[in-house]
C-alpha positions, 0 to 999 in steps of 0.5 A, a space after each residue: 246743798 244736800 240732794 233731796 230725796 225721791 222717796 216716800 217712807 213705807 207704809 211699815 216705816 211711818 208707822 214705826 216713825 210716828 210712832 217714836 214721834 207720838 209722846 214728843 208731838 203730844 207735848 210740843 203741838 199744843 204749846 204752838 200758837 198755831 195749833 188750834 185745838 188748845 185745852 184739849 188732850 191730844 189722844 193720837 195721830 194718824 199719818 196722812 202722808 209722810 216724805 223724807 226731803 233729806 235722809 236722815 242719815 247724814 248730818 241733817 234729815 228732814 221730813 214732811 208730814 200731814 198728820 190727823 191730830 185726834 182730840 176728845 170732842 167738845 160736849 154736844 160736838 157732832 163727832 170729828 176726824 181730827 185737823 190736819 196739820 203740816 209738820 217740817 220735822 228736823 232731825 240732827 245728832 244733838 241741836 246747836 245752841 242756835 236750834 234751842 228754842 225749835 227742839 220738839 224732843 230726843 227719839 228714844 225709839 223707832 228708825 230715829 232713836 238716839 236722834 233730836 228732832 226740831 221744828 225744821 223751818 229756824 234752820 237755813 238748811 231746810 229752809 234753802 231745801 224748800 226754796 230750791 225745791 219750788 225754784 226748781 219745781 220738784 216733784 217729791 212723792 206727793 209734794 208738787 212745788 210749782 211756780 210762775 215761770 214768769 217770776 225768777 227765783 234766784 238760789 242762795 237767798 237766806 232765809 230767817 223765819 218770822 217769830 211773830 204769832 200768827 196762826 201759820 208760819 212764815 220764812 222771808 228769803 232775802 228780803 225778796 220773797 215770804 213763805 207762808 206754810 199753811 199749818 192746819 191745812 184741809 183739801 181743796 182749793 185754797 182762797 189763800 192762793 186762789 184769790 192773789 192768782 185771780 187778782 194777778 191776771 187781773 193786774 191788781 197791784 194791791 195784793 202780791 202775786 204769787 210766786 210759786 206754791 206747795 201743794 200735795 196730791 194724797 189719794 183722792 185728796 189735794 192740799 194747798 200747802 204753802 204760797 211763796 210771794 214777793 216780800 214788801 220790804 220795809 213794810 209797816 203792818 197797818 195795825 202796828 202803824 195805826 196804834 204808832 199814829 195813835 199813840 203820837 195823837 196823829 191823824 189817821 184820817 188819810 191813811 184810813 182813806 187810802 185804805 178804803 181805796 185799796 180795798 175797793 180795788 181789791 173788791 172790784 178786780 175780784 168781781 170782774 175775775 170771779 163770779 158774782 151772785 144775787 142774793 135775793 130773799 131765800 138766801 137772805 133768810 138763810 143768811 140772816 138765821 145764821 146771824 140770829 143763831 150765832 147770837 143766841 149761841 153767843 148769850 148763852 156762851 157769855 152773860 154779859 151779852 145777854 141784856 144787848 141780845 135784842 137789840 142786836 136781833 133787831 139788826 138782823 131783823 131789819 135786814 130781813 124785812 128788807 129782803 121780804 120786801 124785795 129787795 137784793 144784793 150782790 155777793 162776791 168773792 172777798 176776803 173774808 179776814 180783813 183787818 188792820 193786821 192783813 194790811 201793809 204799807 210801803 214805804 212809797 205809802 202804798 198799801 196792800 191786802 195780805 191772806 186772803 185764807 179767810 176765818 181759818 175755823 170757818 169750813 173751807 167751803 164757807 170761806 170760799 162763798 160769794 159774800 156781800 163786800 160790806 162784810 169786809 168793811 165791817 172787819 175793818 170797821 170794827 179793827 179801827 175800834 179795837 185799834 182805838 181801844 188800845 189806847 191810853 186813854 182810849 180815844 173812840 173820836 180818832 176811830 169815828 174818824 177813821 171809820 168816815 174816812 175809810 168808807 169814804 175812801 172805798 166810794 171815791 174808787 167803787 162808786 157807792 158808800 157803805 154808809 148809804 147801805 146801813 141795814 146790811 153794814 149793821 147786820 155784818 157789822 153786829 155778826 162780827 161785834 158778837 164773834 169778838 165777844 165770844 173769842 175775846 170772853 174765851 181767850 183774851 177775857 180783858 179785851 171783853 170791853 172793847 167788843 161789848 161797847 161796839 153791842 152796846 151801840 150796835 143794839 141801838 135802834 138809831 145806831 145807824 147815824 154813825 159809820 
């Protein structure tokens, strides 16, 4: 393997490098699934950090970089920086047919002209690069690879990159360990890593123990930039699994069961690792107007949610007056994105929770407060629907089912129903519905209905009766 560097570019260099990289990132960034700033102009960058990992003298350079990707502001936006994103940017003399579908561009100018540079990670060199760097805990300018000496690393695992969409990227080497390289990254502390860290001293097995992680150290800032866990080879993705059982017209009744149990697993080790607070009327208040504003915000976004808006205020409502009444709950850390899709099952039929990143437009902070559990309830809840939905024709008794079946699953390891608790499973189960209506009206406008049917019945007053 070709050494890596131990140099960071100049300051006069990475200007020169971004520079010749300008038009090319201009075109290539938006056209990635990741990159979150679609129907937006991209005005500009600006370099955050820039590290060779490889010279690119030789056959094959390769390059970190963190870079504040500039954009007009939405109308009414207060203003912003820019996002950061982490790039791994490959440099040959012309790419291998193979490389075809990472080309970014050819370099007419700069310290590359002449040169292709690629998106690095479908490239096995770059790929080992990284490994060997965590295995071996590096330390490359500002990049610290650091790892779990506990856990063994064995060089020469190949790597393959995972073409999936998902909102990161990710490499699987050797169906032993996955890298999720985190694309648009912020600093502090990442829940991504800091939730499987305090699971594993918990000795959870329900979500993998990291491994070993990426993390930059730049000025005053540090950035969580890429966690390596054991792969679960031979995993079914929860989502895939339910639409397969669905569309055999199998039950999913006990599977939906042993993922409330997981799940409860999961919410009790982190309330013993992590603290945990009382939310009592005050932080109820605040917690209910930001429900009621993500709403009007939501109606006047999208019409068609506009004849439920009442009765969805209603929920938050209820929930309201319960907390001027006295009465309290207990937030923890969570999730915070749970899905069908963050679930795997093992081929023994044990399941796991993966990405515990969070909503990754929800500012960091956010995403790191204590929350009440039912909020991961409720996306589960709601992934049930969207699963029964996608069925020809759909079928809502399978999801009623699995829904009963799930919570009844979460009390048998937790010692309490979410079901006993309807005013506050209603209120986060009908935050959720209104954020779907948003995203799917936005992006994915024939998935409206799925959503839109779940308001129809959150906004009646005796929607309670069904979990």
């Amino acid at each position: 393997m070709t050494p890596m560097a131990e140099t960071v570019t100049s300051s006069g260099t990475t200007g020169s490098l971004l520079a010749s990289l300008d038009p090319l990132l201009r075109a290539w960034l938006p056209r990635q699934r990741w990159f979150a700033g679609k129907g937006r102009p991209v005005t500009g960058f600006t370099p955050v950090s820039v590290t060779e990992l490889l010279p690119p003298d030789g056959r094959l350079g390769l390059y970190h970089l963190l870079v504040r990707v500039h954009q007009p502001t939405v109308p009414g936006a207060p203003p912003h920086p820019g996002d950061c994103y982490q790039l791994l940017i490959g440099v040959r003399e012309a790419l291998p047919p193979r490389l075809a579908p990472a080309l970014i561009g050819h370099v007419t100018e700069g310290p590359l002209a002449g040169r292709t540079v690629y998106e690095a990670l479908y490239d096995t060199r770059p790929a080992d690069v990284l490994l060997e760097a965590l295995r071996t805990q590096a330390r490359i300018g500002g990049l610290r690879f650091e790892r779990d000496p506990a856990q063994e690393i064995r060089a020469g695992l190949v790597p393959r990159l995972m073409t999936a969409e998902q909102s990161n990227s990710s490499v699987v080497y050797g169906d032993t360990f996955i890298l999720k390289l985190l694309r648009r990254v912020v600093p502090g502390v990442n829940p991504d890593l800091e939730l499987p860290l305090a699971l594993a001293r918990e000795g959870c097995p329900r979500v993998p123990a990291p491994t070993a992680w990426l993390h930059a150290e730049v000025a005053a800032d540090a950035y969580v930039l890429a966690v390596l866990q054991p792969y679960v080879s031979g995993a079914a993705d929860g989502w895939e699994l339910a639409l397969r059982e669905l569309a055999k017209g199998e039950d999913f009744a006990a599977e939906a069961r042993a993922l409330g149990r997981a799940t409860a697993e999961v919410h009790t080790a982190l309330a013993r690792a992590l603290p945990t607070v009382t939310l009592g009327h005050a932080q109820l208040e605040l917690l209910v107007d930001g429900m009621t504003e993500r709403l009007a915000a939501a109606a006047q976004a999208v019409p068609a949610l506009r004849p439920y808006e009442r009765g969805l205020r209603s929920a938050y409502e209820a929930l309201g007056t319960l907390a001027a009444e006295g009465r309290t709950w207990t937030a923890q850390r969570v999730h915070g994105d749970l899905h069908l899709g963050q679930c795997l099952r093992s081929p023994s039929g044990a399941w796991s929770l993966i990405d515990f990143e969070g909503e990754p437009a929800r500012p960091l902070a956010e995403r790191r407060m204590p929350q009440p559990p039912v909020r991961d309830i409720a996306g589960m809840l709601r992934s049930f629907d969207y699963a029964a939905h996608s069925a020809t024709p759909p079928a809502p008794d399978w999801a009623h089912t699995c829904r009963a079946a799930y919570c009844s699953g979460y009390a048998e390891v937790a010692g309490r129903d979410p079901r006993t608790d309807p005013v506050l499973l209603r209120a986060y189960e009908t935050d959720k519905a209104v954020y779907e209506v948003v995203y799917e009206a936005r992006h994915r406008p024939d998935w409206l209905p799925v959503p839109l049917n779940a308001v129809r019945r959150l906004a009646l007053p005796d929607q309670e009766a069904r979990p």
